[in-house]
N, C-alpha and C positions, 0 to 999 in steps of 0.2 A: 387555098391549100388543097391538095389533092387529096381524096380518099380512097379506100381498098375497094377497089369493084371486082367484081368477078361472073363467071358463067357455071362457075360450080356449085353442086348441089350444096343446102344449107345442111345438110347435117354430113357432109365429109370432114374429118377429122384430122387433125393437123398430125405428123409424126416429128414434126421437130416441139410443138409444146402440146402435152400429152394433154390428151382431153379437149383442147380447144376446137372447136367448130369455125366456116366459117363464116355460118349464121353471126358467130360473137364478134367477128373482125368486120363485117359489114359496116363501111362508114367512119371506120376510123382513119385516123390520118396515118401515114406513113412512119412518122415520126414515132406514134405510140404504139403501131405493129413491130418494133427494129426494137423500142423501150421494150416488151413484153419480151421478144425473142431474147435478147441481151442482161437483161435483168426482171429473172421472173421474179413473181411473189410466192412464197412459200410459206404452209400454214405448218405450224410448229405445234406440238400436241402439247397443252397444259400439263405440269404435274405437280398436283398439289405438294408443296413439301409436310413432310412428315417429322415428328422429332417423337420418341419414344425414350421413358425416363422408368426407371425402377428401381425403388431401393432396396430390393434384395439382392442380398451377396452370394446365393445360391439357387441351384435348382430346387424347382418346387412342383411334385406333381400332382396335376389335376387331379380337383376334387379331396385334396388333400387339405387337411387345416394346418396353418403357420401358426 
């Protein structure tokens, strides 16, 4: 199976997949260069969910007694 060789410097920087060097594609097959261009991986930021409950039927301001 062929893999990605090159003459270019390892930290030139791809502008079609941002960030990637191609110090990272050294070696890979063809096949998983064209997977990555085609269907990147994207990190999705966690967010905790939150649920917030109170049983007051009014405003109440701070530092105030209910």
């Amino acid at each position: 199976m062929a893999t990605y060789q090159t003459e270019l410097p390892d930290e030139t920087i791809s502008t079609v997949v941002s960030g990637t060097t191609v110090e990272q594609l050294k070696g890979k097959s063809f096949t998983e260069i064209i997977d990555t261009l085609i269907f990147p991986t994207t990190v999705r930021d966690l967010v905790q969910p939150q649920l917030y409950y109170s049983s007051m039927q009014s405003l109440v301001e701070v530092g105030s007694e209910f």
